[in-house]
N, C-alpha and C positions, 0 to 999 in steps of 0.2 A: 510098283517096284517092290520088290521083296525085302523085309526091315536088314540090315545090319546084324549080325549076331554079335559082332562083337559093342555095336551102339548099345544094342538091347541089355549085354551084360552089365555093360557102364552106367548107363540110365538105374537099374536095379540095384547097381552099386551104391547109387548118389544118395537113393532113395533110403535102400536101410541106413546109410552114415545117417540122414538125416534124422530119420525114427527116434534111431539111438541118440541122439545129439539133443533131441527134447528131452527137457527137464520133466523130472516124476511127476508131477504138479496136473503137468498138461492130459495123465492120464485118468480115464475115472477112479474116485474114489469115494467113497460113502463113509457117515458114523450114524450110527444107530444107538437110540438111546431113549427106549420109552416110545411117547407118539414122535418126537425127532428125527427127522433125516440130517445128518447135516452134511452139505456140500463143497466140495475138496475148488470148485471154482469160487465160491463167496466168501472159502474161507484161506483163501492165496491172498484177496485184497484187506481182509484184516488183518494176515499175520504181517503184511508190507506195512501197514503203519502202524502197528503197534509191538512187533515182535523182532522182525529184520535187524532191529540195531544190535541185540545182543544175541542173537542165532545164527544172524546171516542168510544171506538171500537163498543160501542153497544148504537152510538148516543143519551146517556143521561146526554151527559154535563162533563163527569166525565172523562178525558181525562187526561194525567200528567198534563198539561199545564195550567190545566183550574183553579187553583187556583193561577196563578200568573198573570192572566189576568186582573185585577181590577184594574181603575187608579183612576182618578179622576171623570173623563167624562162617565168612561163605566159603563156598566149594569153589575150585580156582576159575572153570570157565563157565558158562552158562549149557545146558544140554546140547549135546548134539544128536540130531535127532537119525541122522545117517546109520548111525551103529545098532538102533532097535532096540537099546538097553535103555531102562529107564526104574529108576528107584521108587517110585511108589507103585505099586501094583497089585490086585487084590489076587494074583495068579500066583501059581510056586515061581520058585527060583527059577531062571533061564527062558522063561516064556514070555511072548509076547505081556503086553496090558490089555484088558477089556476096553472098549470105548469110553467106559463109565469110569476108570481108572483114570484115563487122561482129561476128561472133564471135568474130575471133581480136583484133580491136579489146578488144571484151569482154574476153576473155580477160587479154590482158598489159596492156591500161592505155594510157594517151600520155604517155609520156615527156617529161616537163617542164612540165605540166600537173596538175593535181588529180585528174584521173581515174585514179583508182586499176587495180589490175587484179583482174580479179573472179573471179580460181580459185575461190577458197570455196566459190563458188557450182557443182552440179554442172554435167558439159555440156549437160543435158536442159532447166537451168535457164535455163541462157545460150542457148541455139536460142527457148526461150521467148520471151525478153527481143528477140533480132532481131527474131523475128517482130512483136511490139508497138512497136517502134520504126518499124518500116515502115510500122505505121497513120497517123504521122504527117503523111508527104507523099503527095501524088497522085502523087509520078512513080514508087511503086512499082507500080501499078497501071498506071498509063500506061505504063510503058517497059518493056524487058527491057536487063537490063546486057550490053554489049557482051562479046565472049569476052575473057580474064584478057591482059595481057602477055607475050608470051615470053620467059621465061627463059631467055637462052642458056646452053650451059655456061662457067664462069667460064676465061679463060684465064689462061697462066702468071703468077705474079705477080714479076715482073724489072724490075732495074732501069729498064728500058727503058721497062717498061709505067709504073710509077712517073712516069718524069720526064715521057712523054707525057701522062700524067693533067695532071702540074704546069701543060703546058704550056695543055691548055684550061681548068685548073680559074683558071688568074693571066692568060690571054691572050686565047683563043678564045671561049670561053664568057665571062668575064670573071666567073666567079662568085664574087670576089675583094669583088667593091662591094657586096653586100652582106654575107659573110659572112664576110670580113677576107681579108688577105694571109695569116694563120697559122690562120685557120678557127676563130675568137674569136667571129664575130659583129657585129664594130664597122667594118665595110664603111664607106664614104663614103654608102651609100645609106640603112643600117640605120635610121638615127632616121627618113626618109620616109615606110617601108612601112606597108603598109595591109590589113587583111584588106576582103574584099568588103562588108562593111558598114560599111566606114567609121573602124573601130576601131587602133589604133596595134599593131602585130604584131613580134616579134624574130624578125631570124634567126638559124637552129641554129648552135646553138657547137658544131662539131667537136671542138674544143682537149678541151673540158672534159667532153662527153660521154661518158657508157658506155654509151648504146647509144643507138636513134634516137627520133623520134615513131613509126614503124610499124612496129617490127621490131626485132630484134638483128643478123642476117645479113648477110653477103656477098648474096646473092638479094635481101636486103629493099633495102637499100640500090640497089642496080641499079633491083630495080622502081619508088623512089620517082622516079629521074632518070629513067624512061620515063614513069610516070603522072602526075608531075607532084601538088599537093597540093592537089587542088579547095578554093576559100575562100581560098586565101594568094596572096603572092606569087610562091611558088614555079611553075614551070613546067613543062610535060612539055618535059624533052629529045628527043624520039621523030623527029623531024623533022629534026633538028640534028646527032646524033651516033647513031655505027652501035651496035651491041653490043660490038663489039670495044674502042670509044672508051669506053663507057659502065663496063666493067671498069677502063680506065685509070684512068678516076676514082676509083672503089673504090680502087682501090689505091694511088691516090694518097692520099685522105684517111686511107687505114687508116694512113700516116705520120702524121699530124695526131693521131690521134684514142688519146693517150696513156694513158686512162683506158679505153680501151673493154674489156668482155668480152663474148661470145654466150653468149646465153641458153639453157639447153636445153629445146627445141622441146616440145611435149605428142604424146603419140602420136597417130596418126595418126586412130585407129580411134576414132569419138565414141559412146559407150556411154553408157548411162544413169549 
């Protein structure tokens, strides 16, 4: 008997609703990272026990958890990972993150925030978890992340370079408005800001920090004033000031930042 054409359309209908009706999750995905693969299937059943409550099953923040997560210090919801923006990244402004980006995120946690850092977990685990995290947005698929920032070598840290930093960090730059004349956070701007959604955001208190949202380092630091913090107010300096300006800052803040200590780094070599 000869099929149905109109059966045939229907059947082909059912079938893409259904394609489309699967969750990103269900498709492949990879993280690479050194000898690591890691797996977008092993790492759906980590992020369900350990991430779900303040993500959300369909990584857009909307998790039980995620409204009682607001303290004083944090960022009002926890990421959603749907939008493809994410604040620490060793890439410029508006690009994606490297794999290595969101593991070493994994890794140490965000500083001031809820997000815990997730050593416990092995490295094998955490390459896992990137890789499932990227199921989330199309623009891992769709884009490739720009090449990382340069990290120049740091120069000397002297008074000189010091009070240059002083001078763009209270003049030039004026990064003063929001994140005070002594690097407190209570800017003339601070109560305005805004993250991209809409939601009321602080800026980083220097003063009282030990360490950042992406890093502990001299390098982390630098690269957050070149990449800027996709989602915030914050801005990529890259345009603005050289490398040699961008250490002045450093080193200016490292006056500021009374409380701070570096963290020691995890080896380099990511092993099961």
């Amino acid at each position: 008997m000869a099929p149905n054409k109109k059966a045939i359309r229907y059947l082909a209908l059912r079938v893409l609703c259904l394609a489309l009706s699967i969750p990103g999750s269900a498709f492949a995905q990879e993280s690479h990272l050194g000898n690591l693969t890691g797996n977008a299937e092993a790492g759906k059943q980590l992020f369900q026990r350990y991430c779900i409550g303040c993500h959300g099953p369909k990584g857009d923040a909307k998790g039980e958890n995620a409204p009682f997560v607001v303290g004083p210090l944090e960022d009002p919801l926890p990421r959603n990972f749907t939008l493809g923006l994410f604040k620490c990244r060793s890439t410029p402004t508006g690009s994606i993150p490297l794999d290595s980006d969101l593991f070493d995120t994994i890794t140490r946690g965000v500083y001031t925030t809820y997000m815990p850092p997730w050593r416990p977990l092995t490295p094998s685990q955490r390459a896992d978890l990137v890789a499932y995290i990227k199921t989330f947005s199309p623009r891992f698929k769709e884009e490739k992340p720009a090449a990382p920032v340069k990290i120049t070598p740091e120069t000397p840290n002297t008074p000189e370079s010091v009070k240059r930093g002083e001078e763009l960090y209270q003049k030039t730059l004026k990064c003063f408005e929001c994140h005070g004349t002594t690097g407190i956070g209570n800017g003339p701007s601070a109560a305005t800001l805004r993250d991209n959604l809409g939601n009321p955001i602080k800026p980083f208190d220097f003063a009282n920090g030990v360490r950042f949202k992406c890093g502990s380092t001299d390098e982390d630091l630098f690269r957050i004033f070149m990449t800027g913090m996709d989602g915030t107010p914050m801005p990529s300096w890259a345009d603005f000031v050289d490398s040699n300006q961008a250490w002045d800052l450093v080193h200016y803040l490292r006056t500021l930042m009374v409380n701070y200590h570096a963290e020691k780094p995890e080896p380099k070599q990511m092993g099961k």
